[in-house]
VOTILUM-899434 format. One line per field, with one value per residue (C-alpha): x, y, z. Coordinates in steps of 0.2 Angstrom, whole numbers. Layout:
N
x	X, ...
y	Y, ...
z	Z, ...
***
This chain:
737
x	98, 96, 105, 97, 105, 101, 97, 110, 113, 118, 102, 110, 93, 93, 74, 64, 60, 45, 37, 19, 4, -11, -27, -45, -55, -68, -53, -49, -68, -67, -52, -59, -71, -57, -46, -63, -67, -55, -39, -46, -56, -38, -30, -44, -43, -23, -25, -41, -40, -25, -31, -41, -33, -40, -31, -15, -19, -24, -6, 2, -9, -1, 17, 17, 9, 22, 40, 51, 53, 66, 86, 93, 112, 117, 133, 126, 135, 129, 140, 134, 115, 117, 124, 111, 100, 106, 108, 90, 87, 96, 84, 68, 76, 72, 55, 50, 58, 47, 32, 34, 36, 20, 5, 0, -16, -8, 8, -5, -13, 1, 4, -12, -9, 6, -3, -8, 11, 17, 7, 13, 27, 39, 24, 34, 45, 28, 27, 45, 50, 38, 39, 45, 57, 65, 79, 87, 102, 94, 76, 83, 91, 75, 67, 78, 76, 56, 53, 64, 52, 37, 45, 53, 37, 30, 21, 23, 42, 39, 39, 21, 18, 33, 26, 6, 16, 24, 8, -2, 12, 8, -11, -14, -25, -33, -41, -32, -27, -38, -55, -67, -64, -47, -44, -58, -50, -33, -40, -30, -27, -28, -10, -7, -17, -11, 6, 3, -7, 10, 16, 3, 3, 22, 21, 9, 23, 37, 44, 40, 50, 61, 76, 61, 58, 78, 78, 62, 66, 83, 78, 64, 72, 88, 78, 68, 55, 43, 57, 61, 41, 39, 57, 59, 76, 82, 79, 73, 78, 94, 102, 116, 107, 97, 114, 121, 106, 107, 126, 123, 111, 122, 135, 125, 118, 139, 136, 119, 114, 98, 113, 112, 95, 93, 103, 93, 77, 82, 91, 75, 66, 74, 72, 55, 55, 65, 52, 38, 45, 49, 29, 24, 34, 29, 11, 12, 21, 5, -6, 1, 1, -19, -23, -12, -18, -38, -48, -58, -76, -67, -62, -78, -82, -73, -80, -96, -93, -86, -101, -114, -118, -123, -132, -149, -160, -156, -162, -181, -186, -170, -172, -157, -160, -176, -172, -174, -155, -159, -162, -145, -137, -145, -139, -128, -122, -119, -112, -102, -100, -117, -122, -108, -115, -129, -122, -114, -131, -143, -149, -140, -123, -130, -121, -134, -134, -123, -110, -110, -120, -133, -123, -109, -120, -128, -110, -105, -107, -125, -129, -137, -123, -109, -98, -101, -87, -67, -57, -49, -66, -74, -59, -61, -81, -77, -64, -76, -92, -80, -75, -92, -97, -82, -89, -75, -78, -79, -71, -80, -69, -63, -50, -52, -39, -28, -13, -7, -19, -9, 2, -12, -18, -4, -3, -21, -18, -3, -15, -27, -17, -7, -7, 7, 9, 15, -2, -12, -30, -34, -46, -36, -35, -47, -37, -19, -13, -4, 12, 5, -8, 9, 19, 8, 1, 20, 20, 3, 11, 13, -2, -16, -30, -26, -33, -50, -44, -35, -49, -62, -44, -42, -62, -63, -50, -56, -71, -65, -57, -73, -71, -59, -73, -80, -63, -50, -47, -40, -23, -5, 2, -14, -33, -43, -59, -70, -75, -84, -70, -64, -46, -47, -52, -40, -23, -31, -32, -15, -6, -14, -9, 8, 12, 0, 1, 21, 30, 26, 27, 44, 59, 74, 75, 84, 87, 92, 85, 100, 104, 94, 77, 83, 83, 69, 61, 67, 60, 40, 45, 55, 43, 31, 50, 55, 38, 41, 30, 20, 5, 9, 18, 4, -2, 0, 1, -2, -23, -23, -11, -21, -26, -13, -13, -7, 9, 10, 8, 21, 35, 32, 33, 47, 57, 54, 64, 78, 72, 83, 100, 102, 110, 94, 81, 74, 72, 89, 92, 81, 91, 108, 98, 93, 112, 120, 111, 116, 98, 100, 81, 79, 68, 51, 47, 58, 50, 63, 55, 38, 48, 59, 60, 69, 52, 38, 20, 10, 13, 9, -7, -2, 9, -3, -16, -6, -3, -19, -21, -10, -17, -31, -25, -39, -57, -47, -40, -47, -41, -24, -22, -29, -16, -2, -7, -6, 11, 20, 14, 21, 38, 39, 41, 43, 43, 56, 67, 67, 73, 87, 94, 92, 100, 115, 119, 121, 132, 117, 113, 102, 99, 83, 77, 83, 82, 62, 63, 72, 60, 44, 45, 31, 36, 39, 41, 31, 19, 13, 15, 1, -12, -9, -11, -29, -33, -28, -40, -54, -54, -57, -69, -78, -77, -82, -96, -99, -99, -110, -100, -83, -90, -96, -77, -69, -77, -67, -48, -52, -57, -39, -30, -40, -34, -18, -23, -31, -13, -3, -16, -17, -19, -32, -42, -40, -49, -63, -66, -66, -77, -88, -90, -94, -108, -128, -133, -140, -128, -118, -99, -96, -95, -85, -68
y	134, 117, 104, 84, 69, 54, 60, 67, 67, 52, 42, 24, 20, -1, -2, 10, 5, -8, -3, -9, -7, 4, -2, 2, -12, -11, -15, -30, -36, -33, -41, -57, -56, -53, -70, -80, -76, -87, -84, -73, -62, -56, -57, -46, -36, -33, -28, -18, -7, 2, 16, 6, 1, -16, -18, -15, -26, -42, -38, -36, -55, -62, -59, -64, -81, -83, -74, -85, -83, -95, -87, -85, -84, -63, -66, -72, -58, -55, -68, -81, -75, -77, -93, -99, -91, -98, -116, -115, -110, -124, -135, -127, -124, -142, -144, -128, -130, -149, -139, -129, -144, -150, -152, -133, -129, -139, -126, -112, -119, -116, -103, -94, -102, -95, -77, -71, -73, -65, -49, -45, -35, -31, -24, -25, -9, 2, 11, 8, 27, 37, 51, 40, 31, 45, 50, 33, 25, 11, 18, 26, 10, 2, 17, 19, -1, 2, 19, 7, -8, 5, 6, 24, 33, 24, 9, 0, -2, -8, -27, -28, -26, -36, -49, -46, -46, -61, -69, -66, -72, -90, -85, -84, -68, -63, -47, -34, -41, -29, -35, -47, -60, -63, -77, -85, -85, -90, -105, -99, -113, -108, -111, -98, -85, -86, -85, -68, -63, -63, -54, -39, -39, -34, -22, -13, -12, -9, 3, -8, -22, -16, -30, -40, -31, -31, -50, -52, -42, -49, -67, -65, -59, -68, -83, -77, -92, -81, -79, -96, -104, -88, -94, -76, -74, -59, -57, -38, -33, -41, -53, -39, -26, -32, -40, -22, -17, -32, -28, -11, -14, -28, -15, -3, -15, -16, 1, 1, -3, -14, -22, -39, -39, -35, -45, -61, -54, -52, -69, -74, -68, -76, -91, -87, -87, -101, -112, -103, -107, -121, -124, -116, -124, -142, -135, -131, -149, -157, -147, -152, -169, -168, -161, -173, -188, -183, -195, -187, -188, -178, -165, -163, -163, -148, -138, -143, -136, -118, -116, -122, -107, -99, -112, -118, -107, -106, -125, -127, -140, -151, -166, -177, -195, -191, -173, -156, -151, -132, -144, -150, -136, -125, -136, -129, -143, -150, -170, -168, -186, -191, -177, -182, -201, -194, -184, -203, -208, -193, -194, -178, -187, -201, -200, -196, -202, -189, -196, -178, -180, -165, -157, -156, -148, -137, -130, -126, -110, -110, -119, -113, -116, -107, -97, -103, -114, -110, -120, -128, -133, -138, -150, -162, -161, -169, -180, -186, -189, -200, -210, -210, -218, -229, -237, -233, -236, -221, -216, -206, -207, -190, -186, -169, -155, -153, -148, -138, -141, -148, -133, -123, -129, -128, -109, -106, -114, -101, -87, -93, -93, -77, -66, -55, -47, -29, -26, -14, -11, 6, 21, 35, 49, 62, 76, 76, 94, 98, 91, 76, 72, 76, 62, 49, 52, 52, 36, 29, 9, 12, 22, 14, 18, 38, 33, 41, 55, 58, 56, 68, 80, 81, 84, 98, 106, 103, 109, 125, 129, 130, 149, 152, 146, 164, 174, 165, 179, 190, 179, 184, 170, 159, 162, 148, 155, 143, 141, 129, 118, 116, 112, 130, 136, 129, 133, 151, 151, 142, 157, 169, 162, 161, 179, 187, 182, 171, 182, 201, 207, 200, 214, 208, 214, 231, 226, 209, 206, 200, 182, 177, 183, 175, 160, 161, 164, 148, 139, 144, 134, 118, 107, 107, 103, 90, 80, 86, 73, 66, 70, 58, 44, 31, 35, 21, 7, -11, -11, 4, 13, 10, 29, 41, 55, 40, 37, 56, 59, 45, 52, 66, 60, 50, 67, 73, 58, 60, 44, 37, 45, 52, 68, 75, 68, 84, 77, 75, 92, 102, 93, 102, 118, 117, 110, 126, 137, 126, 117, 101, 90, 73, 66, 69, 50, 51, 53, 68, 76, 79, 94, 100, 119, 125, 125, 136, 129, 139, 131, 112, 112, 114, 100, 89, 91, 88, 70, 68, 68, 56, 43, 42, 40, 33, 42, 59, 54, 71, 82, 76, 80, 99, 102, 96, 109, 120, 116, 114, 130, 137, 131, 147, 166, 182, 170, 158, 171, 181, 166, 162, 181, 180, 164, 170, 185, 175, 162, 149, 132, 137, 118, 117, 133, 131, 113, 118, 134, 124, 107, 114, 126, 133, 126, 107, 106, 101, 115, 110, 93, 96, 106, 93, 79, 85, 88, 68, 62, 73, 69, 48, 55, 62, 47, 38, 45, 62, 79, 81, 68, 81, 94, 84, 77, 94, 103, 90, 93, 112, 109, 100, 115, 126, 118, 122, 141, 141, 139, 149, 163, 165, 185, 182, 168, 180, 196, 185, 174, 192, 199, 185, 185, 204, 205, 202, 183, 191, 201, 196, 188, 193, 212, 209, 211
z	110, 121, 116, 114, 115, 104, 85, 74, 55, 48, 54, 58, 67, 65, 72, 81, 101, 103, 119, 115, 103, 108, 102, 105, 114, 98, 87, 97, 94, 76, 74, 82, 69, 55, 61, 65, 45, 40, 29, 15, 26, 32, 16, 11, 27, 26, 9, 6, 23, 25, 38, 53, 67, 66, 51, 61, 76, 65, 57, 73, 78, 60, 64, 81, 74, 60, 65, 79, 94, 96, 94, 80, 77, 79, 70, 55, 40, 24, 13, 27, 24, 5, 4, 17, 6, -10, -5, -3, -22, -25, -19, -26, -41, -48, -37, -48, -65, -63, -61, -76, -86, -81, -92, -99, -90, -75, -75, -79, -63, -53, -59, -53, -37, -33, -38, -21, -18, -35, -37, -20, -29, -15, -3, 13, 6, 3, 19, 27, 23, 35, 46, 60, 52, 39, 36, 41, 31, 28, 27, 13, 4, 5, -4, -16, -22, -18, -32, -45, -40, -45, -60, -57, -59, -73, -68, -85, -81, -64, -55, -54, -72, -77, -68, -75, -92, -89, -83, -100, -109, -102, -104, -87, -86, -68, -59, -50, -33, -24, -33, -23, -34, -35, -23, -29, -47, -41, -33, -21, -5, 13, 14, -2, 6, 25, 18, 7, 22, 32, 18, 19, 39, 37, 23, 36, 53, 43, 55, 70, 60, 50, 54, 47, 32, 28, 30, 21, 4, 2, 8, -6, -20, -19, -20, -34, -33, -44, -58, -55, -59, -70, -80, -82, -88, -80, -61, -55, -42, -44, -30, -27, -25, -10, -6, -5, 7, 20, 21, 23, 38, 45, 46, 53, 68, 74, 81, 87, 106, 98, 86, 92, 95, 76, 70, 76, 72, 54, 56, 60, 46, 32, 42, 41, 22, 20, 28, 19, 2, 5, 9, -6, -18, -10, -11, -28, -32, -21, -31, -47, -45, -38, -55, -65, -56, -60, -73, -85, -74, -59, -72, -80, -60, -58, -72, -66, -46, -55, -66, -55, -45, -61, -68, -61, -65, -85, -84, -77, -89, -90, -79, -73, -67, -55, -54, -59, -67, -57, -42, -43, -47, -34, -22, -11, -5, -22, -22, -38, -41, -39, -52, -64, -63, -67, -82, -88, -90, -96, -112, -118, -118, -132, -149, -160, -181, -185, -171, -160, -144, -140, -125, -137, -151, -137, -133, -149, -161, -163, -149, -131, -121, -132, -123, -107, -108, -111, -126, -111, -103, -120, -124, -108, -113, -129, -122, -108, -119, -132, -118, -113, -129, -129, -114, -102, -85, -74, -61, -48, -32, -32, -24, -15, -15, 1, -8, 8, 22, 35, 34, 34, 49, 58, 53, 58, 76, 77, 73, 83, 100, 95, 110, 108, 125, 119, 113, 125, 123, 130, 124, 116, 130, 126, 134, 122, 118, 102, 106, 113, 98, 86, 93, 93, 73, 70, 79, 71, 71, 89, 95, 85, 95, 90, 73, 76, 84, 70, 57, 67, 69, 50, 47, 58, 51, 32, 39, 46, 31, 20, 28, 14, 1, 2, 10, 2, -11, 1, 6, 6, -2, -8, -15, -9, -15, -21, -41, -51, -61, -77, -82, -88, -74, -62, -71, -74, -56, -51, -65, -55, -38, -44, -54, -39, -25, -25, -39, -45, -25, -24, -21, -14, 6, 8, 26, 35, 52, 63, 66, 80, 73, 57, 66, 74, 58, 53, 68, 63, 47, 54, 62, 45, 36, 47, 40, 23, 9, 23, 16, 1, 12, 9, -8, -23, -13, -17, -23, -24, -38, -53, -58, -65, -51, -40, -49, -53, -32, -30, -41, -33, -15, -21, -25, -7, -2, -14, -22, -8, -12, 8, 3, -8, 7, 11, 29, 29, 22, 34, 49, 40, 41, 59, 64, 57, 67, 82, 83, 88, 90, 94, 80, 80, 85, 98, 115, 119, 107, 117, 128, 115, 119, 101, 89, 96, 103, 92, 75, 79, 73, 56, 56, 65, 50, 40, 47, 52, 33, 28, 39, 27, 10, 4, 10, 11, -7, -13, 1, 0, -18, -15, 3, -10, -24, -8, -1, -17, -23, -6, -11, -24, -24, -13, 5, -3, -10, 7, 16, 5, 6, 23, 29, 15, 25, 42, 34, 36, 27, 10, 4, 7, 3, -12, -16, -15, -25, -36, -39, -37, -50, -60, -76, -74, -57, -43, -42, -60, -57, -42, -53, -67, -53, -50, -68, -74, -56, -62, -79, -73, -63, -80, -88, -75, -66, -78, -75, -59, -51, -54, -47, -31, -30, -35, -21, -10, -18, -15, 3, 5, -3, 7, 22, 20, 17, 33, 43, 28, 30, 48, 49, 36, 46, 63, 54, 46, 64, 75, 60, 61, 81, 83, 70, 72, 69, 51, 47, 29, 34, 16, 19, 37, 30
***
């Protein structure tokens, strides 16, 4: 066996090497077009499209614009980071507490202001455990605080919802985060967004920046400005415990040749924060005192500009002053004042006998307008049209809202000039072998541009697989054959996998093969093991994990990692495997690892469809829920139980072997968990979309678990291919074998 230097088990890895970003020149363009959009067309960029490689160049454009590049001190230790950290609370503690004492629909205000930045939930931690980056020490830390953030496989418990909770508690109710309309019903300010944009961009690079991501969550939650404007009473995550995690990695950085380095980029994070909250709270202070400081005519202003775009047409025949009212409203252009001293004027605003003007009648039960208005909206009407018939005097110079603007121009001007100059823009080779395509997928924040390679990778395959539609009853260890779905039909179909196919032929081995076939045995297996849960890395991320077979694939994911205790990381336990048979890898996003000579040639495909899926969490959604039903079914049986008595005989490591025989179990393990996964997405689908619609989308999760069939069943997909290649163009493939 050869020997490598430079990965061995415990994985103190403090940051993974920096050597440029690979992008596409047609990314480049399109993510001109993203920065020239303005700051919500790259909040909603960052957020919405998690599997281009525009996406990761406009992030990799945000944090060169907004991380220093000035030094920051290296010695800084983790009691000197908290109290830097906490001297800062202590000043926006007050600033905050003030705002909540505002005015009620002034603090509700706020509130939805500092939404964008709220509902983030702890994003930068949703993609920091990944094939490159697992099983690191601190990766794992990070994990661990991430699946308690989601709530431990139930959402309700989780940050995000205890923050929506306390949101609607203050009767400030908003849509999801990834809807279109979210900014717009935040009122969120430039300065708002480009700060949650930062936010996004670093939750989509974590392995590139993980000393960033470590300064960043603990600088975040130990200042706990949310709780703070929230008044939530207990903070979650708690100070300590992303005290606990910066200390760890400080500690790790002491023996790492990139320590120092580290150390002042996570230095320079929380600095970074800092300075953003400390913008955010002076915004929301600005922002307060704009809407305290309005008279009632810039009030009804505002109502007015929010309803306008919906208005003009339901109004031909009402005329104010000289014009038609749709002729104001249609106006894009829409000089609020003028129309509101207009308003002062019209006719509709008299008191009649009975005392109530006709606009206040026409926005009553009963009346035209009812329920076009909020309570909130309704009461300045009333308050305006009294002081109206008081004869106060208006006041029309309005005051426009720039609560943050010079801040958000200095921002955007950043932006604008970022140039970071580790960013390459080449074409993807076109010639990349196995090994070649492998290293890169595992490297996706590095190698960008091989984003397309990989989609049109994972398509073929799927679509190679469709063989098994008609052949896949006569597998080994799987049945892939296509059939109509029902639930029934399915978990008929998963029994008999299982009792036929995994269990009834298992008798224990009468004879051992000697050590080194053993071993090698073991080799076929090990690359697909070193990327164990990739295939579910990227699912339930922030926008995206509102169904139930997202949390359900999460928890399950989050088992593959050990839900971050190192020693049940199944990375980390195939890595004990290898070591007691003298294997000794470099890690798989190492370069080294490209002329490794201990795992065999022959089996990368399998592992590089496998990525190749991943990458596409969201438009393979289907397929990746089928290749899991696949893989953790694979976990059981005859094959599993070989192994074990093998590897027993040579004195070799059975923790992984076992910890899968053991967790994906038939009865409440994994391999249910997978079939009821598909069942719970299915059965929205239904409800959404009907019963044609699930058979359209069901044919999908087969061809994922098909896909996996098509490497398992090798000798299978051989006799059907040669079959296929010696008959007449007419013949019928479905008698070949």
């Amino acid at each position: 066996m050869t020997a490598h230097p430079g990965f061995t088990l415990p994985d103190a890895t403090t940051s993974l090497p920096r050597d440029g970003f690979r992008f596409s020149p047609d990314a480049a363009k399109e993510a001109d077009g993203v920065l020239d959009a303005g700051a919500a067309g790259l909040f909603r960029q960052l957020l919405g499209d998690q599997e281009s490689e525009t996406t990761l160049l406009v992030a990799r454009r945000v944090l060169h614009a907004f991380l220093p590049t000035g030094e920051a001190d290296p010695g800084t230790d983790a009691d000197a980071l908290a109290d830097r950290v906490r001297r800062t609370r202590d000043e926006l503690a007050p600033l905050l507490t003030a705002v909540r004492a505002r005015d009620p629909h002034t603090y509700r205000l706020a509130l939805r202001q500092r939404a964008p930045l709220t509902l983030l939930a702890g994003c930068w931690l949703e993609s920091v455990s990944q094939t490159a980056t697992q099983p690191a020490i601190v990766v794992n830390s990070l994990f661990g605080h991430y699946f308690r953030l989601q709530g431990e496989g139930t959402p309700e418990r989780g940050l995000l919802a205890r923050r929506r909770r306390a949101l609607a508690g203050l009767d400030v109710h908003l849509p999801a985060i990834e809807t279109v309309d979210f900014l717009k019903e935040t009122e969120a300010r430039p300065l708002t967004v480009l700060h949650a944009s930062f936010h996004l961009a670093l939750s989509r690079l974590p392995a590139s920046f993980l000393p960033e991501v470590v300064g960043v969550y603990y600088a975040m939650t130990a200042l706990g400005a949310d709780d703070l404007l929230l008044g939530t009473d207990t903070a979650f995550p708690a100070e300590e415990d992303a005290r606990a995690v910066l200390a760890e990695y400080l500690a790790l950085t002491a023996g790492s040749p990139t320590g120092e380095r580290d150390r002042r980029r996570l230095a320079g994070a929380v600095a970074l924060v800092l300075r953003l909250e400390r913008e955010h709270a002076a915004l929301l202070r600005e922002l307060a005192d704009w809407h305290d400081g309005l008279s009632l005519d810039a009030q009804v202003g505002r109502i007015v500009a929010r309803h306008a775009p919906y208005a003009g047409r339901q109004h031909r025949g009402v005329r104010l002053g000289d014009r038609k009212l749709s002729d104001w409203l249609d106006d894009e252009n829409l000089d609020v004042a003028a129309f509101v001293a207009q308003f002062r004027e019209a006719r509709q605003l008299r008191p009649a006998r009975e005392g109530v003007c006709r606009f206040l009648r026409s926005i009553k039960f009963g009346g035209p307008m009812f329920g076009i208005f909020d309570e909130h909206e309704a009461g300045v009407f009333t308050r305006w049209a009294e002081a109206v018939a008081a004869g106060e005097p208006a006041d029309l110079d309005f005051r426009p809202n720039t609560a943050g603007d010079d801040r958000a121009a200095a921002w955007t001007a950043a932006l604008c000039a970022a140039d970071p100059d580790d960013t390459l823009l080449t074409e993807a080779p076109a010639d990349l072998d196995d090994r070649q395509l492998f290293h890169r997928v595992v490297n996706y924040e590095r190698f960008p541009h091989i984003l397309a390679t990989a989609r049109a990778r994972a398509e073929a395959g799927l679509a190679d697989a469709e063989l098994l539609f008609t052949h896949g009853s006569g597998g080994t260890l799987t049945d892939a054959a296509y059939f109509d779905y029902t639930p029934e039909a399915l978990m008929a179909r998963v029994d008999a996998i299982y009792w036929d196919k995994l269990v009834d032929p298992y008798r224990p081995l009468t004879e051992i093969p000697d050590r080194e076939t053993v071993i090698f045995g073991q080799t076929t297996f090990a690359l697909g093991s070193l990327i164990d849960g990739t295939w579910a890395q990227r699912i339930g991320n922030l926008g995206r994990n509102h169904r139930q077979s997202d949390h359900m694939l999460f928890s399950i994911y989050a088992d593959e990692m050990g839900r971050g205790d190192l020693d049940k990381n199944h990375i980390t336990l195939i890595h004990q495997v290898l070591a007691s048979m003298d294997i000794h890898l470099p890690h798989i996003r190492q370069d080294a690892f490209l002329d490794q000579g201990d795992l065999p040639d022959g089996l990368y495909g399998f592992s590089v469809h496998q990525m190749c899926l991943s990458l596409f969490p969201d438009s393979l959604y289907n397929e990746i829920l089928g290749y899991n039903l696949g893989i953790e079914m694979f976990g059981l049986g005859a094959m599993r139980l070989h192994e074990i008595q093998k590897l027993r005989r040579h004195n070799l490591d059975v923790s992984y072997e076992q910890a899968h025989l053991s967790i994906d179990n038939f009865s409440a393990g994994h391999a249910r968990q997978s079939a009821d996964i598909i069942v719970a997405f299915l059965d929205g689908v239904r409800r959404d979309s009907g019963e044609e619609a699930v058979q359209r989308e069901w044919r999908r999760v087969w061809r994922g678990y098909a896909s996996f069939a098509y490497f398992v069943e090798h000798q299978l997909v051989g006799r059907v291919l040669a079959a296929q290649a010696a008959a007449p163009a007419d013949g019928d493939a479905g008698l070949l074998i």
